[in-house]
C-alpha positions in Angstrom: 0.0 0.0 0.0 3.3 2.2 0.4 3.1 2.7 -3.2 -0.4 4.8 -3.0 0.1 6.2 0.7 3.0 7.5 2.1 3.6 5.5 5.0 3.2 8.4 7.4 -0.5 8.3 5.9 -1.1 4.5 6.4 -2.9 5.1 9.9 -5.0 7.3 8.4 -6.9 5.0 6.4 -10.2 3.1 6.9 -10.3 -0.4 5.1 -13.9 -1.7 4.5 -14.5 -5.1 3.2 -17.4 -5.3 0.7 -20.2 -7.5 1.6 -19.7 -11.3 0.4 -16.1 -10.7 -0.6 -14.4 -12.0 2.0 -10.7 -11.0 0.7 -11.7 -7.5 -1.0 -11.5 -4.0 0.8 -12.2 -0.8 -0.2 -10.2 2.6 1.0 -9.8 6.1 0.0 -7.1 8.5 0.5 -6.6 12.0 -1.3 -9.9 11.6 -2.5 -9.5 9.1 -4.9 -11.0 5.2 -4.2 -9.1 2.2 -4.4 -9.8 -1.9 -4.0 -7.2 -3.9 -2.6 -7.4 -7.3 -3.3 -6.0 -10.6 -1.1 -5.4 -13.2 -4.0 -6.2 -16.6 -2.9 -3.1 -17.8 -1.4 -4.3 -21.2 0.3 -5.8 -23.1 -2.6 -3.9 -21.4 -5.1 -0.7 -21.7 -6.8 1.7 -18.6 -7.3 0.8 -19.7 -10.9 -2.3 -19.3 -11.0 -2.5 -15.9 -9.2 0.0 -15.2 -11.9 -2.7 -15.8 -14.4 -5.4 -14.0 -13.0 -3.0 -10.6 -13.0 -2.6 -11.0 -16.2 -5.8 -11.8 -17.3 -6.6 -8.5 -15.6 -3.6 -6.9 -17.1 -5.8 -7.6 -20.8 -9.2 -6.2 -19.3 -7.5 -3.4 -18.9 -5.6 -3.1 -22.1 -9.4 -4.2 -23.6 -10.8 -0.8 -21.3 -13.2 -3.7 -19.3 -11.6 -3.7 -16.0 -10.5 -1.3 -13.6 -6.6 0.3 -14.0 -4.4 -2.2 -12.1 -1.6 0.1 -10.0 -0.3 -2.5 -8.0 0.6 -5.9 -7.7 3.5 -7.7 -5.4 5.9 -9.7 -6.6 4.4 -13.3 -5.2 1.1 -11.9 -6.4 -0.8 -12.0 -3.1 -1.6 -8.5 -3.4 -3.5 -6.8 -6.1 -4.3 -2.8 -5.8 -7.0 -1.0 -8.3 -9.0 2.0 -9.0 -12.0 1.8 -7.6 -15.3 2.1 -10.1 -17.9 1.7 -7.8 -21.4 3.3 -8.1 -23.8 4.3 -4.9 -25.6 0.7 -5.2 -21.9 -0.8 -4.4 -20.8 2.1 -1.7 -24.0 0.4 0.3 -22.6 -3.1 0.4 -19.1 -1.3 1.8 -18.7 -2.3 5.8 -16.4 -1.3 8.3 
């Protein structure tokens, strides 16, 4: 997350987890929206996640998914711009 907040920032922020995604949170910070993403490490290869970031990778090269702006290198971690509408902000908990 270092890469969108400067870690002095990082207390600052709110994660909320969006209803029936158990490993997908929503934050904010300088008033832009973000998802962050916990790739399934337990039932998953790193291969697989692999594949997944890519197949991202060409929705957003196809202008079908949101802008990917982070991933770490074991691909456990995915970062992207949040699209959201109202009807999603009301499935956002704390």
């Amino acid at each position: 997350i270092s890469t969108i907040v400067p870690p002095e920032a990082i207390h600052n922020i709110l994660f909320k987890s969006l209803k029936g995604f158990f490993k997908v949170f929503f934050f904010e910070f300088n008033h832009q929206k973000f998802v962050l993403k916990r790739l399934p490490v337990e039932k998953e290869p790193p291969e697989r996640r692999r594949i997944e970031i890519e197949t991202h990778k060409i929705g957003v090269e196809l202008e079908i998914t949101p802008k990917l702006l982070f991933v770490d290198e074991n691909f456990l971690v995915m970062i992207i711009e949040f699209i959201g509408n109202d009807m999603v902000k009301n499935d956002l908990t704390v």
